[in-house]
Rosetta silent file (secondary structure, phi, psi, omega in degrees, C-alpha in Angstrom):
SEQUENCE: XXXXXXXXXXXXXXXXXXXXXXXXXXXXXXXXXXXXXXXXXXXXXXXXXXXXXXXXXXXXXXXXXXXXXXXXXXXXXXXX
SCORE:     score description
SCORE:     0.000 S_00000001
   1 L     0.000  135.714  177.838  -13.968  -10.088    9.241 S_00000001
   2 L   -70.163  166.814  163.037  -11.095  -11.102    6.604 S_00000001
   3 L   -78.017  119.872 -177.340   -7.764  -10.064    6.807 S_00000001
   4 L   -80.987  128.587  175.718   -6.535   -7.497    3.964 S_00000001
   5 L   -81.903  177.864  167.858   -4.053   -9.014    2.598 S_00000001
   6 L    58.516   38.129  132.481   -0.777   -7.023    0.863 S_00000001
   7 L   -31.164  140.003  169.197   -0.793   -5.000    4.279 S_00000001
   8 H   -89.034    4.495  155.286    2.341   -2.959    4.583 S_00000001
   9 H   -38.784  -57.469  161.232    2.860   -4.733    7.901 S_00000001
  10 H   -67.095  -32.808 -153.247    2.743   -7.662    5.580 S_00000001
  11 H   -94.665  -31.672 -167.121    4.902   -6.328    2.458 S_00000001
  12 L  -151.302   78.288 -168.695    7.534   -4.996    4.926 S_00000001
  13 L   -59.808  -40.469  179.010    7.667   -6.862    8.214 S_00000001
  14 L  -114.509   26.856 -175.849   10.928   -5.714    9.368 S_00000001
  15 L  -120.122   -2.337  176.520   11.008   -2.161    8.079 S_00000001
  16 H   -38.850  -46.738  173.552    7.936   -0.793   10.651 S_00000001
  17 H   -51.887  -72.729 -133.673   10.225    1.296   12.704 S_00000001
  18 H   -93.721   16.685  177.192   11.609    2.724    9.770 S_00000001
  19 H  -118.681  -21.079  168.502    8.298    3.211    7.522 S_00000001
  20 H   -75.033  -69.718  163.149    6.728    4.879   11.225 S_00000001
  21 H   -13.530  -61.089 -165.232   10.062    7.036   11.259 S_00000001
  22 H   -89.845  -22.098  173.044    9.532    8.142    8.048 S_00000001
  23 H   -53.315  -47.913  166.888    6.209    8.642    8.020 S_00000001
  24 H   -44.591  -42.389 -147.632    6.567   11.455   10.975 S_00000001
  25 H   -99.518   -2.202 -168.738    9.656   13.110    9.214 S_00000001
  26 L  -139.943  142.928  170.910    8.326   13.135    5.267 S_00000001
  27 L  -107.306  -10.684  150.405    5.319   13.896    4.353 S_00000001
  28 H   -75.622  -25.447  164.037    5.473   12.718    1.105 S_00000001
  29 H   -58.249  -64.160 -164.459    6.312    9.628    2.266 S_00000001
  30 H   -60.966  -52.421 -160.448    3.389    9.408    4.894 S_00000001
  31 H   -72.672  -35.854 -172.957    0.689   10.874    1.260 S_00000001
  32 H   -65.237  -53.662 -177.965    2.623    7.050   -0.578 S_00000001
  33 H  -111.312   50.704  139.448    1.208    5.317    2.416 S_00000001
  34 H   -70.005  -70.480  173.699   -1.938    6.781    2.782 S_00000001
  35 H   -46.489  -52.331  156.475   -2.379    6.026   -0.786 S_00000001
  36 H   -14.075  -65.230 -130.965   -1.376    2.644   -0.447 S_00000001
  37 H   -93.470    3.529 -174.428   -3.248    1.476    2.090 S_00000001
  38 H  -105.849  -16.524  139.571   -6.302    3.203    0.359 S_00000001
  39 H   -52.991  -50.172  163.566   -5.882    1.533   -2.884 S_00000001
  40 H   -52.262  -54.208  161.532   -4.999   -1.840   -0.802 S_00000001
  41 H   -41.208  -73.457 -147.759   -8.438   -1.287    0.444 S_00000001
  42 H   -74.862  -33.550  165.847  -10.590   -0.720   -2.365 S_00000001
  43 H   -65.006  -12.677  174.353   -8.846   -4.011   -4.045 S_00000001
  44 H  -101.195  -55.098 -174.127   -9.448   -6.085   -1.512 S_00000001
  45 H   -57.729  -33.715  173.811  -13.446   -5.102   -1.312 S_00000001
  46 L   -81.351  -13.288  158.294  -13.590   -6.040   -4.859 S_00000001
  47 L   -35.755  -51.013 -155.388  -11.767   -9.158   -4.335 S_00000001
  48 L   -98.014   32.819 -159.718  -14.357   -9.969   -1.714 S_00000001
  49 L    10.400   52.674  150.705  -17.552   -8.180   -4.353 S_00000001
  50 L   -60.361  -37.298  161.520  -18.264   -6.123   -1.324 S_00000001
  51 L  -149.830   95.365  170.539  -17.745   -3.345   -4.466 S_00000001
  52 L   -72.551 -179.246  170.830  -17.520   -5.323   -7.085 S_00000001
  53 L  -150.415 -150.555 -176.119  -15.611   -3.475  -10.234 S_00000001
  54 L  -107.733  169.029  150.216  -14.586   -4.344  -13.599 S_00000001
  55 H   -49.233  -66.228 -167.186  -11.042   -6.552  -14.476 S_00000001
  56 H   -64.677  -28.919 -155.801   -9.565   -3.386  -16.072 S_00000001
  57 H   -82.267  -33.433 -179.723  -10.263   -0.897  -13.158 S_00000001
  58 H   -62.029  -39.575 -177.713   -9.461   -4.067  -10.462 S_00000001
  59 H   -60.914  -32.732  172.446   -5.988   -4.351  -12.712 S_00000001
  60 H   -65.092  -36.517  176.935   -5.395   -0.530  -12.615 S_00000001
  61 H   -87.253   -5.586  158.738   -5.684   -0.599   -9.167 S_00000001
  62 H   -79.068  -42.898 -172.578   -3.300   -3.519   -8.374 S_00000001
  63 H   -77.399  -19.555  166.813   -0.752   -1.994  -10.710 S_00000001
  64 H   -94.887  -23.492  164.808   -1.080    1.661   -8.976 S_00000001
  65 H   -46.053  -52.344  171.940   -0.777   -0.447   -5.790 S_00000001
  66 H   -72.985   -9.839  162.486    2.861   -2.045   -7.095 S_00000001
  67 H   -74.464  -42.328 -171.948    3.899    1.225   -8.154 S_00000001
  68 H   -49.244  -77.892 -173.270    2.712    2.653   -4.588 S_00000001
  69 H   -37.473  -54.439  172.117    4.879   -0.209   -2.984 S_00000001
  70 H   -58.017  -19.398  165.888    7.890    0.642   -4.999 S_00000001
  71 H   -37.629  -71.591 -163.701    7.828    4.275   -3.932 S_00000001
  72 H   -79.957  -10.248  170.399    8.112    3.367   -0.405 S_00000001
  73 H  -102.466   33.366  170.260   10.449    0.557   -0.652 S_00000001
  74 H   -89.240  -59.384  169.777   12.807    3.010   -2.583 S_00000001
  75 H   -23.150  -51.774 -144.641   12.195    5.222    0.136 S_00000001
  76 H   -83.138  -42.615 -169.073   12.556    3.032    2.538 S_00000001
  77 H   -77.613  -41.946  171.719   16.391    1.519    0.710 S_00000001
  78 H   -50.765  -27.240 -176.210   17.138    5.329    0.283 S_00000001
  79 L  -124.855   39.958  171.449   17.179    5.893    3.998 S_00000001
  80 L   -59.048    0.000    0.000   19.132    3.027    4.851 S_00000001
């Protein structure tokens, strides 16, 4: 089995305490990476045609993925 890449594990290596913190104390936070990692999913099976999709809908979903990331690493600089 591959690796999914663009993991938040991956995107934010040294913020894990503090994206597990926040996840417990905000729940809005915790629905951004839910979403994430469920968008990060479905882009990586069409990466791999596992589900393939089209070029626009694979672009929409990298581009709600980089919104997704900035959410939480606003979040994440907000609760420095």
């Amino acid at each position: 089995m591959s690796n999914t890449p663009h993991t938040l594990g991956d995107e934010f290596p040294d913020e894990m305490d503090k994206i597990h913190a926040l996840k417990i104390s905000d729940a809005r936070f915790a629905q951004a990476l839910s979403e994430y990692d469920e968008v990060n999913d479905a882009i990586h099976l069409a990466e791999t045609n596992v589900q393939p999709t089209t070029q626009e809908h694979e672009t929409e979903l990298r581009k709600r993925r980089l919104a997704l990331k900035d959410r939480i690493a606003e979040a994440l600089a907000q609760n420095t």
